[in-house]
Structure formats: structure tokens, C-alpha cells
N, C-alpha and C positions, 0 to 999 in steps of 0.2 A: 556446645557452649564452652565446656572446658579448651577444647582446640583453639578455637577461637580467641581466647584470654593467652593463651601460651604465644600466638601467633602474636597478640598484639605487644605480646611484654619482651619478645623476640625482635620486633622491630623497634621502640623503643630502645633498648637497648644499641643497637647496630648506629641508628641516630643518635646515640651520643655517644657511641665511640668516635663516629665522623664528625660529631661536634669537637671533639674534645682536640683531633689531630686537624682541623679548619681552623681553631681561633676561636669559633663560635661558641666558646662551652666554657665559663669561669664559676671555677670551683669556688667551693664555698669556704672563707675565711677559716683557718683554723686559729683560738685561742691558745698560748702556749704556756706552760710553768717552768722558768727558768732558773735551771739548776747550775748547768755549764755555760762555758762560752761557745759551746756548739749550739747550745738553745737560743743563747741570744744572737747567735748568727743566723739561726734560722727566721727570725724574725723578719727580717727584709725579703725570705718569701712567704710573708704573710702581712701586708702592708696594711691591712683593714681590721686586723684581727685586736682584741683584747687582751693584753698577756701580762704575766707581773710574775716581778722576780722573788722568787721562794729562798732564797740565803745571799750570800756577799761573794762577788764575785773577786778573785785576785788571781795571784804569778801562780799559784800550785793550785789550779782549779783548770782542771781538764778542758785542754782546750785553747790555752793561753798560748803555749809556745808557738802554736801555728797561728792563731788565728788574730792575737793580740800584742803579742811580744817585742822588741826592738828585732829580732828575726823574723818574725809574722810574716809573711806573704812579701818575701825577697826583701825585707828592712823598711818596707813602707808599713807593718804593723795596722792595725786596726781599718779596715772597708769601712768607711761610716754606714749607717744604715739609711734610708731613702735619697733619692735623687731630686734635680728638679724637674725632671720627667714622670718619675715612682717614687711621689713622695710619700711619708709615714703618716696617714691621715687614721691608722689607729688608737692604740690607750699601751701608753705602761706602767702600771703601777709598781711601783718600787718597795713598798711597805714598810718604806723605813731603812730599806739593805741598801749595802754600797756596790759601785762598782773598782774596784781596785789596780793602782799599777797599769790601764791602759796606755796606750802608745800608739800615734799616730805620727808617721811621720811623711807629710806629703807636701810637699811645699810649692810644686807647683798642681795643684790642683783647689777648687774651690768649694764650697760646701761641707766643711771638716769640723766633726766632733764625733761623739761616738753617734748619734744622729745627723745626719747630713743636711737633711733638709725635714720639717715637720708640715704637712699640708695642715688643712681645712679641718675642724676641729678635732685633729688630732692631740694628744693629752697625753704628758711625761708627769709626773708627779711622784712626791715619798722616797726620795732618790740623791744619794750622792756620788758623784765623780771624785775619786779620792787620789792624790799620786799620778795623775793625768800629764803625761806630756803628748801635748796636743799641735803639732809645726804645720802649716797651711799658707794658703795666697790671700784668697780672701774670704770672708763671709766664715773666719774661725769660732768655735768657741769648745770649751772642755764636754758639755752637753749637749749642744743644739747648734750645727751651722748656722743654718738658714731657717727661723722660723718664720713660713709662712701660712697665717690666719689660725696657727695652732696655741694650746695653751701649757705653759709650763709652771706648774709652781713646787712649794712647799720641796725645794730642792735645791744640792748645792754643790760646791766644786772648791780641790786644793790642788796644786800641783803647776804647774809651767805652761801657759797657752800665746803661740807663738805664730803671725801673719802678717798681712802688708796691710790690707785695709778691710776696715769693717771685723775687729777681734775682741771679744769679750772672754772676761774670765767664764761664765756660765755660758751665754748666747752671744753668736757673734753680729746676725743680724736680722733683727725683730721689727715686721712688717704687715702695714695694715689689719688690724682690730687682733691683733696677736696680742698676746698676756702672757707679761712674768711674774708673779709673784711671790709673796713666803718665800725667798729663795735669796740666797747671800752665796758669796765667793770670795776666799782668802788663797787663789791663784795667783799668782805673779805673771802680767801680760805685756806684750812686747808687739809691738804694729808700728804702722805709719800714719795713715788717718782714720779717726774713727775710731777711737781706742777708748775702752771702757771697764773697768774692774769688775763687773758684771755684764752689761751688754757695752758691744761697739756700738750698735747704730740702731737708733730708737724712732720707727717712723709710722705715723698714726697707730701708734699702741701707746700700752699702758704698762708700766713696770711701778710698783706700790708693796708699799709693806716688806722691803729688801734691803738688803746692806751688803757693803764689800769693805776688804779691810787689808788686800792684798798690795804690790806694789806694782804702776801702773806705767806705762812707759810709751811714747810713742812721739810726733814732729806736731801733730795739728789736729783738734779735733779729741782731745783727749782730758779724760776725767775721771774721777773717784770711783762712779758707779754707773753712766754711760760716757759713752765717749759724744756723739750727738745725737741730739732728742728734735726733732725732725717733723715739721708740720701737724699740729695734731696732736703731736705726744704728747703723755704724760707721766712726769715723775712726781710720786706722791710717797707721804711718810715713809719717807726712806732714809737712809743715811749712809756716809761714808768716811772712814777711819784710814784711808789709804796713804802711801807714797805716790805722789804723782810730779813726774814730769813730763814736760812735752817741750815744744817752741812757741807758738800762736794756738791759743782757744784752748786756755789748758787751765781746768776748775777743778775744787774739790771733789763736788759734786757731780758737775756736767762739765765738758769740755765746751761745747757748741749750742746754745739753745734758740732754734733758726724756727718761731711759728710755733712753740712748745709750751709748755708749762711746767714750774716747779713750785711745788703746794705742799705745805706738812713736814718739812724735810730739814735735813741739816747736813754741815759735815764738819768735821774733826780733822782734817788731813794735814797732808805738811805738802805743800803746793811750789810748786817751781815751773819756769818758763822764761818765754824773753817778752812775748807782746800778747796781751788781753789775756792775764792771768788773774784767778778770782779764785778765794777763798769757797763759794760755793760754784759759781758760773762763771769763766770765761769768759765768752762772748755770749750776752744776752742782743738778739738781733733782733729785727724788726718783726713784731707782734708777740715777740717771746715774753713769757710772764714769771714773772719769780714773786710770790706770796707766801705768810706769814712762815718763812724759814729763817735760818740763821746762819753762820758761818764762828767756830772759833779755831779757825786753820791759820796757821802761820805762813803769809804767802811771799813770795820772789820772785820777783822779774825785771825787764829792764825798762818796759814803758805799755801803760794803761796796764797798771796793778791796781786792783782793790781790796778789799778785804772782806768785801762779798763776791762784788761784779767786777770784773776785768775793765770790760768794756760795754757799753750798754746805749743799746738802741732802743729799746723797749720799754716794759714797766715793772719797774720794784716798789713792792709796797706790804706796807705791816712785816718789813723784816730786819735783821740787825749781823751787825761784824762785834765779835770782841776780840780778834787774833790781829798778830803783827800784819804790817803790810810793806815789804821794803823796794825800792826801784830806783828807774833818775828821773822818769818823766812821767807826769801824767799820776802820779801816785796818791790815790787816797784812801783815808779809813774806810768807806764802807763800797763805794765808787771809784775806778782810777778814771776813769774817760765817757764822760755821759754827752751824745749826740743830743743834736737841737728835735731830733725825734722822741728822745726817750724821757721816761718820767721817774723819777724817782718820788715816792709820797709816804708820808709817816714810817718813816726807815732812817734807823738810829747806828752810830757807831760809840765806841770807847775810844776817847782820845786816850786815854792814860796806858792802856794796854796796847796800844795801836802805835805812840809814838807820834801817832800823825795829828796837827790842829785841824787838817785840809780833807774835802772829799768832792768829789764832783757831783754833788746831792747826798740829801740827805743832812739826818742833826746829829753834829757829837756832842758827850755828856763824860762826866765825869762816872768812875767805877761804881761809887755811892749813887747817881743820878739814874744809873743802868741798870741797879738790883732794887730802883723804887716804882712799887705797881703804878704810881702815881704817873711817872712817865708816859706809860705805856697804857692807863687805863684813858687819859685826856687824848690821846691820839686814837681812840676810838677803838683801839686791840679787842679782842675777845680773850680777855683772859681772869684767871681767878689767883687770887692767893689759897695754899694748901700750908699745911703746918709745918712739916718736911719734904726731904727728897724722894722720902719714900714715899707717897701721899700724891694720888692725884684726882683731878676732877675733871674722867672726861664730859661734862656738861660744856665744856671750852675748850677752846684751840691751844691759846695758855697758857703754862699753868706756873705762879714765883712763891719763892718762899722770901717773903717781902722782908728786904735789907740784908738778905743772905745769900742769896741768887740772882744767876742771871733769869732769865725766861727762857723756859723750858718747853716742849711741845707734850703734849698730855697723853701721848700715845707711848712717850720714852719709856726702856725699862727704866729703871734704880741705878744710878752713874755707881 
């Protein structure tokens, strides 16, 4: 009997060694704890596995000069991790640690961040890219080239992210039921289309509860916090503090919003361009939606400026401009250029602070008429009065401190 068990654990054996030299034999994932940057390079041969980083990675952390450094692997520095063949469809928990001083420099190649491409519910979280220069073609970002059907949140990026199209400071492009959240970027980004201070290219996902604040730079398609938001998408309570400029579809917030939505949200930015440039959106296109947000960005351009909406095919509504809006054609306080398609409804500007009496939809009101609930309670808002700034009432979307503010969104920290 005993022979017998020896004989069978014998052949066993022999069959998977010939498994293992056929093809036929995949080992089983290993989890890893990431100390070096030898550890985090081994990760991409472990594409399934579970792994999280155990301290902060940087320049004097073993590992770097070859594997991450502006010398790195003949000056092209940092291999992103997954392909679109082997994508990273594992987990990395980050804990909170950073990654530091990475360096990628690949300009003609596509899929470039310190991840390259992220499958199928695969999951980045607790994580910062810090000091990142990141140089690519296209689908760039400081974290995530290419995320496809994966989730990234509670994660962030500083440092230089540089591509042609589709380049985000965090993610460069984020596709199909893919998620970014909890997750901000004060990168400084540089592309051609698709250019976003968090994501480039935002298509049927969701990116919510994020801010960027870096300066944003690109020809078309370019915006505060994505560059375009893309059938399906959505931006939600988010905001944007950025410098942005571009040429055409260049927004505080979204450069392009083509079938998208934007809900909860706001921006602050300083906006420049030549054609359909907007304090929050750009070019609002046909089915795009912009809802109860706002805009107090100072915007520039030379024709279809608004001081929300650039240009707009779509629907605005329950939202408000209080920033400048300067141009030669087409220029208005909350609207520059509304198509016989689009709707503008209960969406207010400040003439006084705008300069402008004119909008192409939409009601202006005086500064005083703008910090009165009364306004904004008759036009059906959801919102409340709170006693200060510090003071909010999420029961509403939201929330004034009546005859002292403007209207604020109820999620906002304490300005």
C-alpha cells in the first residue's frame, strides 16, 4: 500500500513538472509586502496577487537607481506595471505611504504611470505619487495609465505628468464602470487632447468626491479636473482650484462634457482659451448635464465664453456663475453660446461681479439678490440656510448663510 502512495506521489509530481515547462501549470498568486523598489517591481510578476506597501518609497531606497531613477533601465526609468495584454487586475494597498521621486520617461510609448494599465476589479488605494515625473504618448497619468474596469481611490499625485492625448495628473484614462475616488492631484499636466488635472479621459465611469489644484495645460479637451467626461460619465462633488489653459473646450472643471454629467461640484480656477471656454464646463454637448453646481473662476477667451458654460448644447440647471467672464463674441455671465438644443433652467449669474448685463440663458441678479435664499428657495433649489460657514446641513444640496453668502454645496469643507 505504502509503494503504491510513493508511486502515485511520484507521478504527480513528474506531471507538474511537465505542466509547469508546457504552459499548462499557473502558479498560484503570491501576496507581497513592499519594502524596496525591487518589491514593487516584482509585483507585475504577480498580477493577481494582494500586496501593500509597508513604508515610503524614494531616491535612497534600494532599488531606485536602477529600477526608477532618470538612469533607470537606459534613461527611460520606471516599466510601468501591467500591460494591455497583463493587466494588474490585483489590490495595492498603500496604507497611507508614498511613493517618491519616481521617473518615467517614455514618450513614445502608451500606457505610462507607475501602473500601466489596471484590469477588472483591480484596486490602488491609500497611496500617494509624490515628485513624479511622468513623460508618455498617450493614456499618461502619475498613478494609473490606463484604467480599465478597475478601482482607484483615497489616493494622490504631486509632480510633472507629461503626454499627447488622454493625460491626467492622477489617471490618464479611465474607462467603462472604472472608479476614482477620494483622490486629488496638485501635478502640473501638459497633453494635447484630453487633458485633465486629475483624469484625461472620463468614459462611462464615475470620478466623485476629488479635487485637483495643479496647473493644467493642453490645445482641446481640457479642464480643471477631467479633461473629457464621455458618455455615461460622471462627475460628482468634486472640485477644482486649478490653472487651466487650452484653445477650444477648455473648463474649470471639465474641458468637454459629450453624454456626461456634472452634479455636486464646483470650481475656483483661473480659465483661459480661445473658443467654448467656461468657468465650470467648456463645451456642455448634446445630452450633457451640468446640475446644481457652480462656478466662481475668472474666465478668458475669445468667443463662446461663459462664466459657467462655454458653449452649451445641453442642460443647465439649479446652477450659478459669480466669476468674471471676459471675450469679443458670444460672451456671457453664466452662458457664452446656448444652441437651439440646449436648455438652460433656474440657473443664475452675478452681474456685478461678472461685469456682464448679457448671458445666453439664464437670470442675472445683483450681489445682494445672489446671497438672498429667497432667490434660490422660489426657483425650487434644495437648499437651507445655516448660521455660518462653518455650519452645514447635509439634509440639502445647499446650504447659505443668508445675506452673507453665496450658495454653497453642503458637502464643502470650511472655505
Amino acid at each position: 500500500m505504502r509503494r503504491i502512495s510513493i508511486f502515485l506521489i511520484m507521478v504527480a509530481l513528474i506531471v507538474g513538472m511537465v505542466g509547469c515547462g508546457g504552459g499548462g501549470y499557473t502558479p498560484p498568486s503570491q501576496n507581497l509586502e513592499i519594502r524596496t523598489w525591487y518589491d514593487l517591481d516584482a509585483v507585475r510578476n504577480n498580477l493577481t496577487g494582494n500586496h501593500t506597501l509597508m513604508n515610503d518609497l524614494d531616491s535612497t531606497t534600494l532599488g531606485y537607481e536602477e529600477l526608477a531613477s532618470p538612469t533607470g533601465n537606459q534613461g527611460k526609468g520606471w516599466e510601468p506595471i501591467g500591460t494591455e495584454k497583463l493587466r494588474f487586475t490585483g489590490s495595492l494597498d498603500g496604507q497611507g505611504y508614498e511613493i517618491r521621486d519616481l521617473f518615467i520617461n517614455r514618450p513614445d510609448e502608451v500606457d505610462i504611470g507607475l501602473f500601466g494599465v489596471l484590469g477588472q476589479e483591480g484596486v490602488i488605494k491609500d497611496i500617494g505619487v509624490v515628485n513624479v515625473t511622468a513623460i508618455g504618448e498617450d493614456s499618461v497619468g502619475a498613478l494609473v495609465g490606463y484604467n480599465r474596469h478597475g478601482t482607484v481611490k483615497n489616493s494622490y499625485s504631486t509632480g510633472n505628468v507629461t503626454g499627447n492625448d488622454l493625460v491626467g495628473g492622477l489617471v490618464g484614462e479611465s474607462q467603462v464602470w472604472s472608479t476614482v475616488n477620494d483622490s486629488y492631484s496638485s501635478a502640473n499636466v501638459n497633453g494635447h487632447e484630453a487633458v485633465g488635472g486629475l483624469v484625461g479621459y472620463n468614459y462611462y465611469c464615475t470620478v466623485s468626491n476629488s479635487y485637483s489644484t495643479g496647473s493644467v495645460t493642453g490645445y482641446s479637451a481640457v479642464g480643471g479636473l477631467v479633461g473629457e467626461n464621455d458618455y455615461a460619465a460622471t462627475v460628482s462633488d468634486s472640485y477644482s482650484s486649478a490653472n487651466v489653459n487650452g484653445h477650444e473646450a477648455v473648463g474649470g472643471l471639465v474641458g468637454e462634457n459629450d453624454f456626461g454629467t456634472v452634479n455636486n461640484s464646483y470650481s475656483s480656477s483661473s480659465v483661459t482659451g480661445y473658443s467654448a471656454v467656461g468657468g465650470l464646463v467648456g463645451n456642455n454637448l448634446v445630452f450633457g448635464t451640468v446640475n446644481d453646481s457652480y462656478s466662481s473662476a475668472n474666465v478668458n477667451g475669445e468667443r463662446n465664453v461663459g462664466g459657467l458654460v462655454g458653449h452649451n448644447w445641453g442642460t443647465v440647471s439649479n446652477s450659478y456663475s459669480s466669476g468674471s467672464a471676459t471675450g469679443y463674441s458670444a460672451v456671457g455671465g453664466l452662458v457664452g453660446a446656448n444652441e437651439v438644443v440646449g436648455t438652460v433652467v433656474t440657473s443664475f449669474w452675478d452681474t456685478e461681479t461678472s461685469g456682464l448685463e448679457e448671458s445666453d440663458g439664464g437670470t442675472g441678479n445683483t450681489t445682494t439678490a445672489m446671497q438672498n435664499i429667497v432667490t434660490f428657495s422660489e426657483a425650487g433649489w434644495d437648499i437651507a440656510t445655516v448660521v455660518n460657514v462653518g455650519t452645514r446641513n447635509p439634509s440639502y444640496i445647499w446650504n447659505i448663510v443668508d445675506a452673507e453668502t453665496y450658495p454653497f454645496l453642503s458637502w464643502q469643507s470650511v472655505s
